[in-house]
C-alpha positions in Angstrom: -130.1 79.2 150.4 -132.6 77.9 153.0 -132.8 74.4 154.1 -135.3 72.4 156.0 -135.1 69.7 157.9 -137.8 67.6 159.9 -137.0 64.3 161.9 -140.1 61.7 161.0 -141.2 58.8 162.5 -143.7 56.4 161.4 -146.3 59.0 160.3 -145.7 61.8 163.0 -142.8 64.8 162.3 -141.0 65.0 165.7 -139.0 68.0 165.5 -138.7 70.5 162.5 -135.7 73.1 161.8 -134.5 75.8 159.2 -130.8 76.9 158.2 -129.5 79.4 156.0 -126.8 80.2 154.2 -126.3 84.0 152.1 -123.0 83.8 151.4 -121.1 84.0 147.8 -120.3 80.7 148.3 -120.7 77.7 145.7 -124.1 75.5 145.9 -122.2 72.8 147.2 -121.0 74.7 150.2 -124.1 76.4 151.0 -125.8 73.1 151.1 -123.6 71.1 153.3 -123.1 74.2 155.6 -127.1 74.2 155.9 -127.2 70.8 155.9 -125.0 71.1 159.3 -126.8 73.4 160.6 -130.2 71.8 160.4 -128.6 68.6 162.2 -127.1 71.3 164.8 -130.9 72.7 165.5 -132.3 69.4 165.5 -129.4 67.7 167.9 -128.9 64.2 165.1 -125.6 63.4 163.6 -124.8 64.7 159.7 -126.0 61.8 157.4 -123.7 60.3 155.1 -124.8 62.1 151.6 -125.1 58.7 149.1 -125.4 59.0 145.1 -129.7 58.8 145.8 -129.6 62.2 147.4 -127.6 63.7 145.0 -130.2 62.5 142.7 -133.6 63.3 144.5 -132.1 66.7 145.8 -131.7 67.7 141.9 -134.6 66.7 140.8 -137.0 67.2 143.7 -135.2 70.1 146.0 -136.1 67.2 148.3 -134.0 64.3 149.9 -134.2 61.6 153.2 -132.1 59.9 155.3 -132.8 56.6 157.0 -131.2 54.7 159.4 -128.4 53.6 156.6 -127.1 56.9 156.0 -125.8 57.4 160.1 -123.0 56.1 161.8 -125.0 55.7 164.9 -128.1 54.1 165.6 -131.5 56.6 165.3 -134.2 57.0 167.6 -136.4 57.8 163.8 -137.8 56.7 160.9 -136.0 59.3 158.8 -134.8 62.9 158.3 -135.9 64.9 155.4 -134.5 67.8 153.7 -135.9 70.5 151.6 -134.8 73.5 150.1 -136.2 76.8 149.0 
């Protein structure tokens, strides 16, 4: 699995990264090891994963995160996530 990940705000992407994962592991796994990674490479905290994302990632390979899904306050609009 390959994920991407790009920190947006307003209109302008601010920092882009890509993780991988080509392990025999379960989906699940892969994602939220990738998922980590990504966050890792772009220095934010991991988002909380909410029933939407589930949703959107299913359907669209695509999810984001705003400022509800941290702990912390974010210096963005949102992150986005892709996979491939």
């Amino acid at each position: 699995m390959r994920l991407y990940g790009r920190i947006i705000k307003g209109k302008k992407i601010l920092k882009e990264a890509v993780a991988e994962n080509n392990e025999a592991i379960p989906y699940n796994d892969a994602l939220e090891r990738c998922l980590i990674g990504v966050c890792k490479e772009l220095d934010v905290q991991v988002p909380m994963w909410l029933k939407n994302n589930t949703s959107e990632f299913v359907n669209y390979k695509r999810t984001f995160f705003r400022e509800e899904h941290f702990v912390e306050a974010i210096k963005f609009d949102k992150l986005e996530i892709r996979a491939e």
